[in-house]
C-alpha positions as CSV (number, residue, x, y, z in Angstrom):
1,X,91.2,-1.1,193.9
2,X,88.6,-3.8,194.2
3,X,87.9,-2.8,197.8
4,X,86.9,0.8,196.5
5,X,85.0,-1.0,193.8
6,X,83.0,-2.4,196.1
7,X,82.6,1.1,198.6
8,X,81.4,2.4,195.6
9,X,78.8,-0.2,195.0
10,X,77.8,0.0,198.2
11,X,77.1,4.1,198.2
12,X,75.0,3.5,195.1
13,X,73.0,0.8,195.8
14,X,70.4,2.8,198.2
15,X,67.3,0.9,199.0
16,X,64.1,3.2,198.4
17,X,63.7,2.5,201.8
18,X,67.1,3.8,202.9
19,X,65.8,6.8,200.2
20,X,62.6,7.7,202.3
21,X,64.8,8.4,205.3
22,X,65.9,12.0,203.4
23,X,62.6,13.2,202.3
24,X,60.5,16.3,203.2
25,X,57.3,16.6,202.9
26,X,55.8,20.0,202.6
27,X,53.1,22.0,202.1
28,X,50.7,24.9,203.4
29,X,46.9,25.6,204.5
30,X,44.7,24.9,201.5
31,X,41.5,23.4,202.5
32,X,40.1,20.7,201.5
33,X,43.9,20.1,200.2
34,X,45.9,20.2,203.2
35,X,44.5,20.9,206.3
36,X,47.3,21.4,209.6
37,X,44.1,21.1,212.5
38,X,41.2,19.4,211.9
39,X,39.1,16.1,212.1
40,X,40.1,15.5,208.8
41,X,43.4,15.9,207.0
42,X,42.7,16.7,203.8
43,X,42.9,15.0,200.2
44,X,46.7,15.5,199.3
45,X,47.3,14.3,202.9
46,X,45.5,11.3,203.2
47,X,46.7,10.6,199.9
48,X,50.1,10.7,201.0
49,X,49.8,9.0,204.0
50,X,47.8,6.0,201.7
51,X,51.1,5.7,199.2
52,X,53.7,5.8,202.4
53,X,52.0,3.3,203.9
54,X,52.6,1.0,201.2
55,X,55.9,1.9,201.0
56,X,56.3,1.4,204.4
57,X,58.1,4.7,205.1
58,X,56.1,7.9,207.0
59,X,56.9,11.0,206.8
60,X,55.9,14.1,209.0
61,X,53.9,17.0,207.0
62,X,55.4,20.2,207.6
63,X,53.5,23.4,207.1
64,X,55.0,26.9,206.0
65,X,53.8,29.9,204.3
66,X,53.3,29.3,200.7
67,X,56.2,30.9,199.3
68,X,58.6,29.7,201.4
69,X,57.4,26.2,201.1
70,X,58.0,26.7,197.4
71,X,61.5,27.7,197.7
72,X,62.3,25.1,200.1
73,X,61.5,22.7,197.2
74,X,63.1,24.7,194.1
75,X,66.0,24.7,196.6
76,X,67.1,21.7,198.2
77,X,67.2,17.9,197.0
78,X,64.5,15.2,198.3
79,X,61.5,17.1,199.1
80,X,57.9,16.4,197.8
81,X,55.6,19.5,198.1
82,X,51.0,19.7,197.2
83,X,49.1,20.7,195.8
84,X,51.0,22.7,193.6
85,X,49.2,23.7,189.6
86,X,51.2,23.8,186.7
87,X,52.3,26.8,184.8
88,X,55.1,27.8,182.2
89,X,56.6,30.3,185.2
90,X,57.3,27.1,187.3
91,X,57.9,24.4,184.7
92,X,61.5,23.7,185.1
93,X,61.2,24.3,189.3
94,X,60.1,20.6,189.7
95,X,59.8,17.5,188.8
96,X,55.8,17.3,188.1
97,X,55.5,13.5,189.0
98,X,52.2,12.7,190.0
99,X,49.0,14.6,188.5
100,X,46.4,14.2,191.1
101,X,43.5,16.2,190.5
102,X,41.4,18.9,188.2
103,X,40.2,21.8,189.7
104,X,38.1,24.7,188.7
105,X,39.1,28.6,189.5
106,X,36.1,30.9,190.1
107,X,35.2,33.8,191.7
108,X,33.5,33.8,194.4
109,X,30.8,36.5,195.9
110,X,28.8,37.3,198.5
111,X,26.9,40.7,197.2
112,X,24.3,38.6,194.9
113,X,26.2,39.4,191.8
114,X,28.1,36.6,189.9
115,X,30.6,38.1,188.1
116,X,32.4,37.0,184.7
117,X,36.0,37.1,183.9
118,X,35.4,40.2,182.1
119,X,33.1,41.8,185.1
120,X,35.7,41.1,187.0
121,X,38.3,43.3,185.7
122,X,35.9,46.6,186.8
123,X,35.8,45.9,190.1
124,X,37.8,48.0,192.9
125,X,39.2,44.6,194.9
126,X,39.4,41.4,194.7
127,X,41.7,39.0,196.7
128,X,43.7,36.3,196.1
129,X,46.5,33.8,197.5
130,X,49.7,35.0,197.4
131,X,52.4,32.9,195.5
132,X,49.7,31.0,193.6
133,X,48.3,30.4,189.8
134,X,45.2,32.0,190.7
135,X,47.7,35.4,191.5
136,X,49.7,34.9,188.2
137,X,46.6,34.4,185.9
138,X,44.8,37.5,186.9
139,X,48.0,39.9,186.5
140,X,49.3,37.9,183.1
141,X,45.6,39.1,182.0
142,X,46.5,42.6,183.4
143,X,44.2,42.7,186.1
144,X,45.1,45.6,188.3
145,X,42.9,45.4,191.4
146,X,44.6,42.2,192.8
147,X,44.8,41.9,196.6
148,X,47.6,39.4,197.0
149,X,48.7,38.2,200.5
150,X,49.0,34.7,202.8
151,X,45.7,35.5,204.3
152,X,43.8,32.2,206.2
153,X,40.9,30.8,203.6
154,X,38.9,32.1,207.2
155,X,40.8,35.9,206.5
156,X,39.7,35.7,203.1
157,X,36.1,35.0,203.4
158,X,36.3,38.1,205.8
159,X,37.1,40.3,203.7
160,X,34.4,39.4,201.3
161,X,32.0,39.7,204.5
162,X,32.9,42.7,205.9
163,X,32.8,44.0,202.1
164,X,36.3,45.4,202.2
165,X,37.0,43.2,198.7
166,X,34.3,42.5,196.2
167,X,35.5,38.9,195.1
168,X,37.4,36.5,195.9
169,X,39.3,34.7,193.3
170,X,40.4,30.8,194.5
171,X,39.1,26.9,194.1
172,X,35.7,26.0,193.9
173,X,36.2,23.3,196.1
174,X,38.3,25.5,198.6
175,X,35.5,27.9,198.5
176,X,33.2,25.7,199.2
177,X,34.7,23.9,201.9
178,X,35.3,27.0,203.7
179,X,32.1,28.1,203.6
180,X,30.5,24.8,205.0
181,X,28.6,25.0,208.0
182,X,28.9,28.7,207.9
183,X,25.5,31.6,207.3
184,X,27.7,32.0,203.8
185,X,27.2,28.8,202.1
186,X,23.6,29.9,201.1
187,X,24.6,33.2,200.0
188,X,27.8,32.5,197.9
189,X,27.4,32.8,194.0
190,X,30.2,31.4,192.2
191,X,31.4,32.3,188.5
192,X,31.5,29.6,185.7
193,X,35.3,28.5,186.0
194,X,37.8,30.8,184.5
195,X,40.1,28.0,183.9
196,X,40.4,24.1,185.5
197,X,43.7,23.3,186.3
198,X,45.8,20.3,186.9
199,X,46.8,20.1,190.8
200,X,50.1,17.8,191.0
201,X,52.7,16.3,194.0
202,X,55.1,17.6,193.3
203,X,59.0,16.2,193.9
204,X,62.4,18.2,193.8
205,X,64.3,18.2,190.6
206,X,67.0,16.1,192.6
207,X,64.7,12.9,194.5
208,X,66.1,9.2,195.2
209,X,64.9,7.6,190.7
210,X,64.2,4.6,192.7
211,X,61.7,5.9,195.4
212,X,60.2,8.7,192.8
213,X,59.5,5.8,190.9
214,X,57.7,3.6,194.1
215,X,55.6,6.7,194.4
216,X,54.5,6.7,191.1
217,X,53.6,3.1,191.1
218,X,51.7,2.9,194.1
219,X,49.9,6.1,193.2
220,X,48.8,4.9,189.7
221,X,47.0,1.9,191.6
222,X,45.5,3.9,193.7
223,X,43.6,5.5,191.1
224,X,42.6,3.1,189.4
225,X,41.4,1.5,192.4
226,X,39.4,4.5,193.0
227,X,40.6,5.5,196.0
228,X,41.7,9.1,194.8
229,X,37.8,9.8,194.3
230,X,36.6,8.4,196.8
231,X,38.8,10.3,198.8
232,X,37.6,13.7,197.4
233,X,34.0,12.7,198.1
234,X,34.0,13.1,201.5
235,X,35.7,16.8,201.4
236,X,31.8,17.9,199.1
């Protein structure tokens, strides 16, 4: 008995370190977010990497579509998944530890004509991510000229180009960065935001208390360091 006393003990008492070795970090393209090839990694990323490093545990960041990467998480125990916005369809999915960022939803054109949320209902096409808030707001407000699909931020900007969609409906600041360096960065017109969200890390439902918790931590003194905006300053 006392020897299975102490087994038990033993099972339970799992450093966060020990933890870290069963986590999965994933994600998908979302520029300036998460970037798989590039001189820079993106904001979530380096963010990331700046709390792991503290912890003292690294972890590889794995790219998959967006859906899948979402069901990987809803899924399985011990996964962390970004940026991911908050809405009452995926509420109960996962555990909505660490609150990042705001961001603003617009749409974006290159025909000279900003458009409003209500000018935007009339037009033939407009594309969006598939899987994602900016998908579910326009059909909960009955939009029904919605071109979802896992197209590139590069495939979507196409479109708008070559004129096959009339707007495309994403971030500001994934617009923006897409668009950088590029003959479109002077001719983009942007709507006022349609609504600024909340972008969150995201953790299973089932993750190690102890090491959730070390994320948290390190995270919270991060910001107020002013790391996390610093950080996004050199994605503008």
């Amino acid at each position: 008995m006392r020897a299975l006393f102490f087994l038990v003990t033993f099972i339970f008492t799992i450093s966060p370190l020990q933890a870290a070795d069963k986590i999965k970090v994933v994600t998908t393209e979302i520029p300036p977010y998460t970037i798989e090839i590039g001189m820079r990694p993106g904001i979530m990323i380096e963010l990331i990497k700046l709390i792991e490093d503290r912890i003292g545990h690294k972890h590889d960041i794995n790219f998959y579509p967006w859906a899948r990467a979402q069901m990987l998480v809803q899924s399985s125990p011990n996964h962390i998944i970004f940026p991911l916005a908050r809405n009452s369809e995926r509420e109960d999915k996962y555990d909505w530890a660490l609150k990042v960022m705001q961001v603003d939803a617009v749409f974006v054109t290159l025909n000279g004509q900003k458009v409003s949320l209500k000018d935007a209902k009339n037009l033939d096409h407009i594309t969006v991510q598939q899987s994602s808030p900016f998908e579910t707001l326009l059909k909960e407000k009955g939009f029904t000229n919605v071109i979802a699909s896992a197209r590139t931020p590069d495939q979507h900007l196409r479109l708008l180009e070559k004129g096959r969609v009339d707007a495309w409906y994403t971030s500001k600041d994934h617009a923006q960065y897409t668009m950088a360096d590029t003959p479109f960065a002077s001719k983009a017109l942007f709507s006022d935001p349609v609504k600024s969200e909340d972008v969150y890390m995201a953790f299973s439902k089932k993750f190690p208390p102890s090491l959730r918790q070390k994320y948290i931590d390190i995270f919270n003194t991060l910001k107020e360091d002013g790391m996390i905006d610093h950080i996004r300053k050199q994605y503008r």
